[in-house]
Backbone atoms as SQL, in Angstrom:
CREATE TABLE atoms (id INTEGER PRIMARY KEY, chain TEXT, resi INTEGER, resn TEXT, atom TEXT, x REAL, y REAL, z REAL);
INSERT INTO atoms VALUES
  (1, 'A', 1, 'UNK', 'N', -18.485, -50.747, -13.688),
  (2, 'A', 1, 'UNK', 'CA', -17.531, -51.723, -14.212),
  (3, 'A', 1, 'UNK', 'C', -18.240, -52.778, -15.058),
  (4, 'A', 2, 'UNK', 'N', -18.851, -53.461, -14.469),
  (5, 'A', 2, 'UNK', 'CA', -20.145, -54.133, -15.474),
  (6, 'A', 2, 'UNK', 'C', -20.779, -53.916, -16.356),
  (7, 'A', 3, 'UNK', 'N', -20.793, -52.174, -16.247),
  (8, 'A', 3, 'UNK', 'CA', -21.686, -51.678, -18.035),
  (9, 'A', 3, 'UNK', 'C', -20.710, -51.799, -18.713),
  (10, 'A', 4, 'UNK', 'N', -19.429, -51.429, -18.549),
  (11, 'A', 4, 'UNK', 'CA', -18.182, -51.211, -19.299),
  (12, 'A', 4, 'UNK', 'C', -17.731, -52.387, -20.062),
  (13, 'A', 5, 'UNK', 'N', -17.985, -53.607, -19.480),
  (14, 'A', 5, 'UNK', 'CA', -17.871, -55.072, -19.794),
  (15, 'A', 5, 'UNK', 'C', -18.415, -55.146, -20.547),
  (16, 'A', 6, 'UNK', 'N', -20.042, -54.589, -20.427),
  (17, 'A', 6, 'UNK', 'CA', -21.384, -55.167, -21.308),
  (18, 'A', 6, 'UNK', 'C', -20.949, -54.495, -22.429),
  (19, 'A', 7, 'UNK', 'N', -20.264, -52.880, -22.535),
  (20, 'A', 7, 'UNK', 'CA', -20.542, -52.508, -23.336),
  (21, 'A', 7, 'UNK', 'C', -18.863, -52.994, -24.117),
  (22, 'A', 8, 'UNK', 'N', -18.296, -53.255, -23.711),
  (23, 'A', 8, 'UNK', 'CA', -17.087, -53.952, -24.480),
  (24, 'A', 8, 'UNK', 'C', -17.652, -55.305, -25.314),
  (25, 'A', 9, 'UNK', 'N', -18.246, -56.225, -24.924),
  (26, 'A', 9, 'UNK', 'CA', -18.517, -57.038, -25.676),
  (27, 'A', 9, 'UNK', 'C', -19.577, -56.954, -26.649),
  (28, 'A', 10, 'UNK', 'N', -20.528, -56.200, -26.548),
  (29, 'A', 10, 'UNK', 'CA', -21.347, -55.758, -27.635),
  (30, 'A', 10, 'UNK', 'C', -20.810, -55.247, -28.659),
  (31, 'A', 11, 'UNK', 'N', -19.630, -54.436, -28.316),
  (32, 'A', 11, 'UNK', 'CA', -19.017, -53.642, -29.928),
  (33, 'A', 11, 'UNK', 'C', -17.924, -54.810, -30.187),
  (34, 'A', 12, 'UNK', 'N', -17.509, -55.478, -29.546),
  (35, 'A', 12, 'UNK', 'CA', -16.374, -56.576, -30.115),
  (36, 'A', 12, 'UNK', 'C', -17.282, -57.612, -30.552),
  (37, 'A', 13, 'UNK', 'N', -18.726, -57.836, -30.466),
  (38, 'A', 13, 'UNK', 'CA', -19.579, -58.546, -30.591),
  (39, 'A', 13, 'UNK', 'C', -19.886, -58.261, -32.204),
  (40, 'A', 14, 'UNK', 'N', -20.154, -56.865, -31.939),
  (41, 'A', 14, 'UNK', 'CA', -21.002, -56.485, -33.051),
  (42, 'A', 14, 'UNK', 'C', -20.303, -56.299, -34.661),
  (43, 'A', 15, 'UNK', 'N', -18.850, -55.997, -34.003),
  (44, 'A', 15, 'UNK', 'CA', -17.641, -55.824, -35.050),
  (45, 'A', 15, 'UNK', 'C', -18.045, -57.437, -35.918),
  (46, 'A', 16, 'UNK', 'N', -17.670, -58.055, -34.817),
  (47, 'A', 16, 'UNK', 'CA', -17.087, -60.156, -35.699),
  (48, 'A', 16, 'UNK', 'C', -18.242, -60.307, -35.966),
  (49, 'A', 17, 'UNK', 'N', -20.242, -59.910, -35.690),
  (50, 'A', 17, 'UNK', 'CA', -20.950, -60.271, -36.521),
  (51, 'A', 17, 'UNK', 'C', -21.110, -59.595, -37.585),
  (52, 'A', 18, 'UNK', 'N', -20.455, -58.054, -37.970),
  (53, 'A', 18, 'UNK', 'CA', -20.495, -57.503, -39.580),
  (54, 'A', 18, 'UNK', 'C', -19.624, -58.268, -40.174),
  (55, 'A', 19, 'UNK', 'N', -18.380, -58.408, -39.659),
  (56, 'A', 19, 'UNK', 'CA', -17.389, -59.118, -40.706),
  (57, 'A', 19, 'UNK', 'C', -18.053, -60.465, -40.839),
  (58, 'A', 20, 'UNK', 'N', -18.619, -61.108, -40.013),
  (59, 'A', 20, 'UNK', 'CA', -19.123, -62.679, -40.580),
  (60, 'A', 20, 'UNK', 'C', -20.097, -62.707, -41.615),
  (61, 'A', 21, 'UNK', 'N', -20.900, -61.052, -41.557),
  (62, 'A', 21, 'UNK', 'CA', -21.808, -61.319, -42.336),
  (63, 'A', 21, 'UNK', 'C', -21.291, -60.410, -43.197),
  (64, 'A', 22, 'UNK', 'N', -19.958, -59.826, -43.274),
  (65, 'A', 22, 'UNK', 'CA', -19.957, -59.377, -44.882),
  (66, 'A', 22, 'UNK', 'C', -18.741, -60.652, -45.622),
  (67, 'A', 23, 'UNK', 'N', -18.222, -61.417, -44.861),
  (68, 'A', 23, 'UNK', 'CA', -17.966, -62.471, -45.964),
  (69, 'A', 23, 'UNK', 'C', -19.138, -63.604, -46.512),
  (70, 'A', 24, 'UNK', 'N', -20.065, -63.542, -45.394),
  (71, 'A', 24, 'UNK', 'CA', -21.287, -64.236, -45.898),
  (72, 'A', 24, 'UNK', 'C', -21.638, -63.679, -47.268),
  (73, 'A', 25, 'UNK', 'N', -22.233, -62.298, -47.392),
  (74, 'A', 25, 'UNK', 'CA', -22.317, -61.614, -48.166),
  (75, 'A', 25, 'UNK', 'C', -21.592, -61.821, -49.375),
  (76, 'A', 26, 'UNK', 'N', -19.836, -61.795, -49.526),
  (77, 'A', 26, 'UNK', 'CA', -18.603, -61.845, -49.878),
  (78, 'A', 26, 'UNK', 'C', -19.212, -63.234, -50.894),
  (79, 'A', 27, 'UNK', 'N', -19.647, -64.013, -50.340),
  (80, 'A', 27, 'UNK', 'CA', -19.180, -65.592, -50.883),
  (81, 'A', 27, 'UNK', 'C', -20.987, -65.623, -51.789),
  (82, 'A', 28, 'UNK', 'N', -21.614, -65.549, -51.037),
  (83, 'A', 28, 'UNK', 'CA', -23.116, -65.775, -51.649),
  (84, 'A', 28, 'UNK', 'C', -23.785, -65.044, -52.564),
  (85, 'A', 29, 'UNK', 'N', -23.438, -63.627, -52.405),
  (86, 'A', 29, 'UNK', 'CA', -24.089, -62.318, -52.987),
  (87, 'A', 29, 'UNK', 'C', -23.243, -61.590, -54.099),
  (88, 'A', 30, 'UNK', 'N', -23.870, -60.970, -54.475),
  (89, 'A', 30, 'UNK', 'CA', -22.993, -59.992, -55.180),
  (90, 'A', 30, 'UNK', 'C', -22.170, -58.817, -54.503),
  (91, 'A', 31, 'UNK', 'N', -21.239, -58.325, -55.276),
  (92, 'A', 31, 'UNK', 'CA', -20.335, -57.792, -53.905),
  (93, 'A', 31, 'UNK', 'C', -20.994, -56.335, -53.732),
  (94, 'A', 32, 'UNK', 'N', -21.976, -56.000, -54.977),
  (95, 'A', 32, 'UNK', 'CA', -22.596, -54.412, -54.580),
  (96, 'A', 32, 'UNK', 'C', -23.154, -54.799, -53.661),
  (97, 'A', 33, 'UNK', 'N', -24.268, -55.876, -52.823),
  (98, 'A', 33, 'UNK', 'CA', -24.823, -56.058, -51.654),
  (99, 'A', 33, 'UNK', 'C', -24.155, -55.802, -50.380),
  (100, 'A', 34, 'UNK', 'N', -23.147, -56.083, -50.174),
  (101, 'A', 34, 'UNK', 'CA', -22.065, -56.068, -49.320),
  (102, 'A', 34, 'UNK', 'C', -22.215, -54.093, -48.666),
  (103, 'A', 35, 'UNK', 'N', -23.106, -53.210, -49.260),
  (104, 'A', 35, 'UNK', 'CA', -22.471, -52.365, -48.852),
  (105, 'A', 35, 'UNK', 'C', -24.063, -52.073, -47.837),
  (106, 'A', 36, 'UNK', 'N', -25.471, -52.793, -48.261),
  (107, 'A', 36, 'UNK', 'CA', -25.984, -52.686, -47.206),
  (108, 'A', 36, 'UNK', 'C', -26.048, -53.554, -46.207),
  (109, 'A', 37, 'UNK', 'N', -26.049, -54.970, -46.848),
  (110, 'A', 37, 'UNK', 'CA', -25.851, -56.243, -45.836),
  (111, 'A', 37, 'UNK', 'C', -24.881, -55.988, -44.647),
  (112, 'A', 38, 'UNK', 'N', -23.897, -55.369, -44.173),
  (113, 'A', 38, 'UNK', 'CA', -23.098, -55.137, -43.864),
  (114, 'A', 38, 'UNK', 'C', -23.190, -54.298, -42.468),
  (115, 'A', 39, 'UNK', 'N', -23.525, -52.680, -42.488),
  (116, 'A', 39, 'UNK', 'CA', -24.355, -52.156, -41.289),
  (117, 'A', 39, 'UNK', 'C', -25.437, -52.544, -41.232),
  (118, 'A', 40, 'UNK', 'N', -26.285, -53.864, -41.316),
  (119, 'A', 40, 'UNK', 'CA', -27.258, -54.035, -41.258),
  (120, 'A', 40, 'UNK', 'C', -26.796, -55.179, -40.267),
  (121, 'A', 41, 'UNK', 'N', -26.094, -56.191, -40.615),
  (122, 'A', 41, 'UNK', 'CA', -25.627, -57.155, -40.002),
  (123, 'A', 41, 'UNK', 'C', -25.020, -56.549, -38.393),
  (124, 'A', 42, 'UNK', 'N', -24.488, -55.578, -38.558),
  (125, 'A', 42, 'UNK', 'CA', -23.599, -54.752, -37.424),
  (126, 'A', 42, 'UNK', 'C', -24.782, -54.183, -36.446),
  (127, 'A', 43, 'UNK', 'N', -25.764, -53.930, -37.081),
  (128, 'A', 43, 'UNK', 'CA', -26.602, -53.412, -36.090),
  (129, 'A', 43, 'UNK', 'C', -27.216, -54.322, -35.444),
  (130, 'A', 44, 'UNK', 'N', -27.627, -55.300, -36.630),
  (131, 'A', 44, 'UNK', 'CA', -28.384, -56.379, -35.547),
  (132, 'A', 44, 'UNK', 'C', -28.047, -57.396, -35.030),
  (133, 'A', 45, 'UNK', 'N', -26.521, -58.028, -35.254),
  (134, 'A', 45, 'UNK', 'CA', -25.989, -58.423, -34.153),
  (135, 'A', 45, 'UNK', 'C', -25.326, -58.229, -33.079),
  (136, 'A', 46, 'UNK', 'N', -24.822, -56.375, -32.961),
  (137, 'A', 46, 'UNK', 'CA', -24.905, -56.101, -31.840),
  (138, 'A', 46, 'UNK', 'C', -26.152, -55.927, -31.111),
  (139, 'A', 47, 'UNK', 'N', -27.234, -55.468, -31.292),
  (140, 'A', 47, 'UNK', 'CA', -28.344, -55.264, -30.401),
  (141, 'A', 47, 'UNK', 'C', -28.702, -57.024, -29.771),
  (142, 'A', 48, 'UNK', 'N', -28.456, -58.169, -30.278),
  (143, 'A', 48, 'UNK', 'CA', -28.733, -59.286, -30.295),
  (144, 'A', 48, 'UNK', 'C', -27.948, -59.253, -29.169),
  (145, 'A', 49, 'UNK', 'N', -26.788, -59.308, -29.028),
  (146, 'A', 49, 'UNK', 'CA', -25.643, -59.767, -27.844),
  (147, 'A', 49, 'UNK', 'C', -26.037, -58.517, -26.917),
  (148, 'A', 50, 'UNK', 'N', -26.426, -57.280, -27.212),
  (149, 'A', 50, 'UNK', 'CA', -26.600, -56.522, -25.935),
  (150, 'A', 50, 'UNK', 'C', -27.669, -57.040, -25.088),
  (151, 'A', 51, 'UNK', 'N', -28.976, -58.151, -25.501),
  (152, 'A', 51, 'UNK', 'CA', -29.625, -58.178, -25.273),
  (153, 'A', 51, 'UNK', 'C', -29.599, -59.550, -24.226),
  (154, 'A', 52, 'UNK', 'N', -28.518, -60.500, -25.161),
  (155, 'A', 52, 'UNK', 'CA', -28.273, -61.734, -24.191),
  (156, 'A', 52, 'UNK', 'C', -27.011, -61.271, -23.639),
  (157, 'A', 53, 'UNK', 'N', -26.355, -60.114, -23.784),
  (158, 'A', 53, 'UNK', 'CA', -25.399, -59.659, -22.042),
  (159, 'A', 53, 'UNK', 'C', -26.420, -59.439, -20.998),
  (160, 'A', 54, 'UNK', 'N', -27.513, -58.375, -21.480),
  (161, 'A', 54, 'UNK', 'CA', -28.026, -57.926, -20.187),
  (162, 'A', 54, 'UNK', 'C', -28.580, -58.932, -19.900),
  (163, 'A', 55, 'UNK', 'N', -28.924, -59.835, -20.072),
  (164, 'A', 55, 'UNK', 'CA', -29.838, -61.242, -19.050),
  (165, 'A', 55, 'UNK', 'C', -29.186, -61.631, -18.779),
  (166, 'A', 56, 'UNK', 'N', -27.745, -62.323, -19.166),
  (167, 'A', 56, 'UNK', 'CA', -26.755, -63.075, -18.386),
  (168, 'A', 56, 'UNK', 'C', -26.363, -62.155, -17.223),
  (169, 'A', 57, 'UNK', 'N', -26.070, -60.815, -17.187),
  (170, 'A', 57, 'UNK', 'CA', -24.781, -60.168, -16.198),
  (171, 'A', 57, 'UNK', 'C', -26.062, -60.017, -14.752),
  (172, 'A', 58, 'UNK', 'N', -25.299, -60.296, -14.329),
  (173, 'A', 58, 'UNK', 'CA', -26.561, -59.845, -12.529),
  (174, 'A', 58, 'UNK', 'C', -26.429, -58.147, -12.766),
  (175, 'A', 59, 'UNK', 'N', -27.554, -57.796, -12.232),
  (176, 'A', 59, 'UNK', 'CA', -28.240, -56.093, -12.029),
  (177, 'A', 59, 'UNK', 'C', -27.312, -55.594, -10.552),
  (178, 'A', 60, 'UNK', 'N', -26.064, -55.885, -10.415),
  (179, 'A', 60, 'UNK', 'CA', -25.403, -55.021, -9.333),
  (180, 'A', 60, 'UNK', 'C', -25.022, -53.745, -9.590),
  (181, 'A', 61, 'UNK', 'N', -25.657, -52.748, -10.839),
  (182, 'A', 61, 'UNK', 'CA', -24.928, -51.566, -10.978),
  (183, 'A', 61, 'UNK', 'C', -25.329, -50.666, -10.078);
């Protein structure tokens, strides 16, 4: 039940940090950038939040 959590908020995590960083992208860059900035942003702000879930959640699995 707890991985399921972890792993729910990492992809709802990881979703709102591509979109933040493709309007970042959107507003600052040119919009051809947008097409790597984008899964780049997605990858590494989900791995970021998977990383501060697993230290926050207690190890009861």
């Amino acid at each position: 039940m707890i991985f399921l959590m972890r792993l729910l908020f990492g992809l709802v995590g990881s979703v709102m940090g591509g979109a933040a960083l493709l309007s970042f992208a959107y507003f600052y860059e040119e919009p051809g950038n947008m097409k790597i900035i984008a899964p780049l942003g997605i990858v590494v702000v989900g791995i970021l939040l998977l990383i501060v879930i697993d230290k926050l959640t207690p190890k009861k699995d």
